[in-house]
C-alpha positions in Angstrom: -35.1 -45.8 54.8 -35.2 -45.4 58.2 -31.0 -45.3 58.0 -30.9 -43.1 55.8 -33.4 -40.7 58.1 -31.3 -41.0 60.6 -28.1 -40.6 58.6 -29.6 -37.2 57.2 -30.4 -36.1 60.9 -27.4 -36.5 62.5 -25.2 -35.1 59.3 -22.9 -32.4 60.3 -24.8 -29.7 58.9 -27.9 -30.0 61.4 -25.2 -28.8 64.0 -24.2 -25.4 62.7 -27.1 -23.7 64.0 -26.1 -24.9 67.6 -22.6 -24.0 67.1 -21.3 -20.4 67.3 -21.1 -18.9 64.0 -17.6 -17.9 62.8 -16.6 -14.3 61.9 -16.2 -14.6 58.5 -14.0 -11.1 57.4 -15.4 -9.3 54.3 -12.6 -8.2 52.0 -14.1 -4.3 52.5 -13.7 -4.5 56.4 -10.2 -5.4 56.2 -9.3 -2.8 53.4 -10.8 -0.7 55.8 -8.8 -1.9 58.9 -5.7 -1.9 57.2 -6.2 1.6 55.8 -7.2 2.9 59.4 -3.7 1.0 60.3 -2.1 3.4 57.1 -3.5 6.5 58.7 -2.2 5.7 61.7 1.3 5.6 60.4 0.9 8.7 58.9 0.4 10.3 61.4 3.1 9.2 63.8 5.8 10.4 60.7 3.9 14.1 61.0 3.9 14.0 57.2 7.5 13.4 56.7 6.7 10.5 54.3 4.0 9.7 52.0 2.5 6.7 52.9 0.9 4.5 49.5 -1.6 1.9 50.8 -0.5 -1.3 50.2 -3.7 -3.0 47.1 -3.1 -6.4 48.6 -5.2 -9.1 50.3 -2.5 -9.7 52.5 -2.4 -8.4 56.2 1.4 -8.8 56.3 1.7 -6.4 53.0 0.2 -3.6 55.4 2.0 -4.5 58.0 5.5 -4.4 56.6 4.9 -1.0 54.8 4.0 0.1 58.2 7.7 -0.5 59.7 9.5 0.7 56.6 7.5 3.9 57.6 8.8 3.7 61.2 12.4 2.7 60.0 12.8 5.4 58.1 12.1 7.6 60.5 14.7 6.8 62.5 17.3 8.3 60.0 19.2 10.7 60.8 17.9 14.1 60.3 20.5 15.6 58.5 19.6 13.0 55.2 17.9 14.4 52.7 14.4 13.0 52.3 13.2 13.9 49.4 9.2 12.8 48.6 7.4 13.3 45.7 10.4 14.6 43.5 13.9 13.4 42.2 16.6 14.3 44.1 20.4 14.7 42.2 22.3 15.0 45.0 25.9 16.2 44.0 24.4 18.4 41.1 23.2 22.3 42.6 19.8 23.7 42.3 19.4 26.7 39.7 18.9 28.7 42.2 21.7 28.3 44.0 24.1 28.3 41.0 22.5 31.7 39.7 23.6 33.1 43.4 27.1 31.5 42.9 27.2 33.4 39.8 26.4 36.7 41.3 28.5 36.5 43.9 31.6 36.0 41.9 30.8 38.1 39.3 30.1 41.1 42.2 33.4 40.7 43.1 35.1 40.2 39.6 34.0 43.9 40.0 34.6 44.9 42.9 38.1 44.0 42.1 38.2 45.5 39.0 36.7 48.7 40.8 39.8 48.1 43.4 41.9 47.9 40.5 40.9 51.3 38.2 40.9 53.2 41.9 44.8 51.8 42.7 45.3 52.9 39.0 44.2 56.7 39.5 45.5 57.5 42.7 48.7 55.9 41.8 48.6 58.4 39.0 47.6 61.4 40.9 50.4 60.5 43.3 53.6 60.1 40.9 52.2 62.7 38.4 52.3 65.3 41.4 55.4 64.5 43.3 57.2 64.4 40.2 55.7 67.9 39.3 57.1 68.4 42.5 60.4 67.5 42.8 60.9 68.9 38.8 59.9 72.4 39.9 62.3 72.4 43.2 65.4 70.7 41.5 64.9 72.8 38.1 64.7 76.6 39.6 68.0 77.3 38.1 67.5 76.0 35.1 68.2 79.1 33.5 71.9 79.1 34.8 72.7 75.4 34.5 75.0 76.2 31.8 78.2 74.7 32.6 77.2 73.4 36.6 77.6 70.0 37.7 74.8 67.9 39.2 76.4 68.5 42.3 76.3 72.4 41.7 72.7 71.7 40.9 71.9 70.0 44.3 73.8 72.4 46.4 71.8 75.7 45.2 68.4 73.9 44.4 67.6 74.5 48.3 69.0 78.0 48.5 66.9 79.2 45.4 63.9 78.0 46.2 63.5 79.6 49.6 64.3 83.0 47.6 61.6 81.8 45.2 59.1 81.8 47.9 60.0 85.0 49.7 59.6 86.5 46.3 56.2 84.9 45.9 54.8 86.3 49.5 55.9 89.6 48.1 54.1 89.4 44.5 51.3 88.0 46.5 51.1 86.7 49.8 47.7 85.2 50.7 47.7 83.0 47.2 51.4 81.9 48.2 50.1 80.8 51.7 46.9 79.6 50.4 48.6 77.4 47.9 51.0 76.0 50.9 48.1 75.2 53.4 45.9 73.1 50.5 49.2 70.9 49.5 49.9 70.1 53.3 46.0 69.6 54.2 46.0 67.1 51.5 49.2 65.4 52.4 48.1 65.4 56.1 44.9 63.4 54.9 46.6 60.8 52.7 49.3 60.5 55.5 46.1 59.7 57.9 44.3 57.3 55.6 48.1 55.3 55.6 47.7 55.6 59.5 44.5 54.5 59.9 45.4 51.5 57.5 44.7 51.8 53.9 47.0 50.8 51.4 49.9 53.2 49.9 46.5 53.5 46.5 43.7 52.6 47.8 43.0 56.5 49.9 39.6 58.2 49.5 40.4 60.9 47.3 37.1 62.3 47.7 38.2 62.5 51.5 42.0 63.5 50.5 40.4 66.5 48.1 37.8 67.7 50.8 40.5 68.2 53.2 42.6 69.9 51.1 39.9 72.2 49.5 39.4 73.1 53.4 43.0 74.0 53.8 43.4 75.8 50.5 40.2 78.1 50.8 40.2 78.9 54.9 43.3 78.2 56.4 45.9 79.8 54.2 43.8 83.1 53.7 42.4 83.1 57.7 45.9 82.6 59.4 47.4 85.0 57.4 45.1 87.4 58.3 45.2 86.1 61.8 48.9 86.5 62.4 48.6 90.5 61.4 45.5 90.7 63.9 47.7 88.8 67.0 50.7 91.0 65.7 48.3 94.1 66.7 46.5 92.3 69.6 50.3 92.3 71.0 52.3 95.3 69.9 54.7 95.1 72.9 58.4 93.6 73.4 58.4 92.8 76.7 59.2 88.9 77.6 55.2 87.6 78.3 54.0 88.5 75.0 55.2 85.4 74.1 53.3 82.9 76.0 50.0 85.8 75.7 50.1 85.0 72.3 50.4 80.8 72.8 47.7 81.2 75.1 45.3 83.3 73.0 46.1 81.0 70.0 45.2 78.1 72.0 42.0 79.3 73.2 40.9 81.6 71.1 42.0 80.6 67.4 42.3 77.3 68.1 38.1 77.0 69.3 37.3 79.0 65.7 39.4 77.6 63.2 38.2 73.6 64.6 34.9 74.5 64.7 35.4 75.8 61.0 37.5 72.9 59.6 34.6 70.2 61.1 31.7 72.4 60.0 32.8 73.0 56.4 33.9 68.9 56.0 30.6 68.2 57.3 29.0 70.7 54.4 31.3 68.8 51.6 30.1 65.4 52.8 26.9 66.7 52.6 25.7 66.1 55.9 22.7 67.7 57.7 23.2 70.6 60.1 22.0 68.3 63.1 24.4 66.3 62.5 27.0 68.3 62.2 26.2 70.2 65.5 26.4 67.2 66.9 30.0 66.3 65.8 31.0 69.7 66.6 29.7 69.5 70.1 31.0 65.6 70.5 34.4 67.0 69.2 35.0 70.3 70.3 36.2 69.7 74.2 38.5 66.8 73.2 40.0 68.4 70.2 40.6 71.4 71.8 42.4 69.9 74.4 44.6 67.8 72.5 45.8 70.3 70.5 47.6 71.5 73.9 50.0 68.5 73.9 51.4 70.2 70.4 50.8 73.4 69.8 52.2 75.6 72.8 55.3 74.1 72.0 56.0 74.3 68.9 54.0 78.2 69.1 57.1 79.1 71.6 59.1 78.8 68.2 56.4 80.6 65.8 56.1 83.5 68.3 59.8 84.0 69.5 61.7 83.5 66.5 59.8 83.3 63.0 59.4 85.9 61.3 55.4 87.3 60.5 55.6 86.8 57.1 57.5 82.9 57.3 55.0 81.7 60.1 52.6 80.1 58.1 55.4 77.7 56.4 56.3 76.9 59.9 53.0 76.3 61.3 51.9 74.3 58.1 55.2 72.2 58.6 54.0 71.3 62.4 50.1 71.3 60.2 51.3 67.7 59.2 51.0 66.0 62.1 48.1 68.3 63.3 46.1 67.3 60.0 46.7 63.9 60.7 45.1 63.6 63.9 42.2 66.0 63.0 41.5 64.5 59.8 41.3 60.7 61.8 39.0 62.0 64.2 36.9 63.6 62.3 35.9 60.5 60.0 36.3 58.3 62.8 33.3 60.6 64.2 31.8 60.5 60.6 31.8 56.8 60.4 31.0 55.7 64.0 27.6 58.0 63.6 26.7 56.7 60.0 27.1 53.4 61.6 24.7 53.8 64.6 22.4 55.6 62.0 22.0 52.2 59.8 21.9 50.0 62.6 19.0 52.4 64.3 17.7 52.0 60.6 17.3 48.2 60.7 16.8 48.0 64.4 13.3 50.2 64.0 12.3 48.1 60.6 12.5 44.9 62.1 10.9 45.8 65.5 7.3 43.7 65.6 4.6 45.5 65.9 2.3 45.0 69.0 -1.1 44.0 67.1 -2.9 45.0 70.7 -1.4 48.6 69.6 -3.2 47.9 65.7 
């Protein structure tokens, strides 16, 4: 009895009130840990990743799902990481396939809008030179009886210069009327070629408005003009000559510019402002450019053509004229419709102060 007493006093047991008690970890405090440890990696991805929480027992479990976070965030940037949804690479969005649509059927018509416009003009262009050259090589055709094609040729020239003498008599202002509108709207196409623009693809909205201009004003107003200088300057003597260049130069040339940009700005509907505003941008420069040509080849219109065959001449020299007016004006046109649309956008995207609100 007595061993036994003793046995059951000094068993093991009696000690583990005197020792230190072990920390014996609850299976709720280290879920706990380890999701504060989950958290944790969360945060240092900035919500690149989703993070699951590991449902295990084991510590290592946590810890290894913690540096698969960190290794993946060492990829490189430009991978796709795609969370929370299934990602076919190599297969394009709707979205994206939609805008590839549009974008080739926009320009299947632009091109077929390319195409009807080379169509027309190309018309337009054969139908009226060969209107053209019919009515100058068939003015005899009355009398070809019997002629050769050379016969033909070597009259054809002759004739038609009798032809139109004959029309200024019958009716002078409609012949020179006629005259100016062909060679305002040659002048133009000849300046969209210069500026660029395929033989087909001219703005005949542009090529028409110029020569409307010339058919309605210039024809009628120089011929008119020419009888006024012709009275202006009834002498003989040798400095009526250059009188005249100068008085065309200054005079005439000042009205009939301001005239030709004011009524194209009108037909392209344009507001007044802004075609004062052309007019004043343009009237100095044209003006004086028009002296590198004119006085020269007005030494010729004033000496030696006649009154009545000026016009023809002048609308002759008119091709090149038309060429460099017509360029400068849309250049003028354009640049300011430009700085309009970018003033446009500049003021819609300017933020607004919300101190000023």
């Amino acid at each position: 009895m007595a061993t036994s007493s003793l046995h059951t006093s000094i068993s093991p047991r009696s000690f583990l009130p005197l020792s230190k008690p072990s920390p014996k970890t609850h299976r709720s405090q280290v879920f706990l840990r380890n999701k504060r440890r989950s958290c944790v990696s969360c945060a240092l991805v900035h919500d690149e990743t989703d993070v699951i929480p590991v449902q295990s027992r084991d510590l290592t479990d946590h810890e290894e799902g913690s540096v698969v976070v960190s290794q993946e965030t060492e990829r490189d940037v430009n991978e796709p990481v795609v969370v929370g949804q299934l990602s076919f690479e190599g297969f394009p969005s709707s979205s994206s396939a939609a805008a590839d649509m549009g974008d080739d059927k926009s320009r299947e018509s632009d091109e077929m809008e390319k195409m009807i416009d080379r169509s027309i003009n190309a018309t337009i262009v054969l139908a009226a030179g060969t209107y053209a050259i019919t009515k100058l090589l068939t003015i005899d055709h009355d009398y070809w009886h019997g002629w050769t094609l050379f016969e033909i040729l070597r009259y054809a020239p002759q004739h038609n210069w009798l032809a139109y003498e004959e029309a200024l008599k019958r009716n002078p202002v409609l012949a020179k009327m006629v005259i100016s509108g062909v060679v305002y709207s040659v002048g133009d196409w000849i300046a969209q070629c210069y500026e660029g623009k395929p033989l087909f693809e001219i703005d005949r909205a542009r090529t028409l408005r110029s020569g409307l201009v010339g058919f309605t004003l210039h024809g009628s107003l120089s011929h008119f003009y020419y009888q006024f200088c012709e009275e202006l300057f009834p002498f003989q003597d040798w400095w009526v000559v250059p009188a005249k260049v100068a008085f065309d130069q200054t005079v005439w040339s000042a009205i009939w510019n301001s005239i030709y940009f004011t009524v194209l700005g009108f037909l392209r509907l344009e507001s007044p402002l802004s075609i004062f505003k052309e007019l004043k941008a343009t009237f100095l420069p044209m003006l004086t450019a028009g002296w590198k040509l004119w006085p020269f080849a007005h030494l010729i219109t004033y000496g030696l053509v006649p009154v009545e065959q000026r016009l023809l001449w002048v609308d002759c020299v008119e091709l090149i004229w038309v060429t460099i007016l017509s360029t400068y004006s849309n250049e003028k046109s354009e640049a300011r419709i430009s700085e309009s649309v970018i003033e446009t956008s500049s003021s819609s995207t300017t933020p607004i102060d919300p101190s000023k609100e």
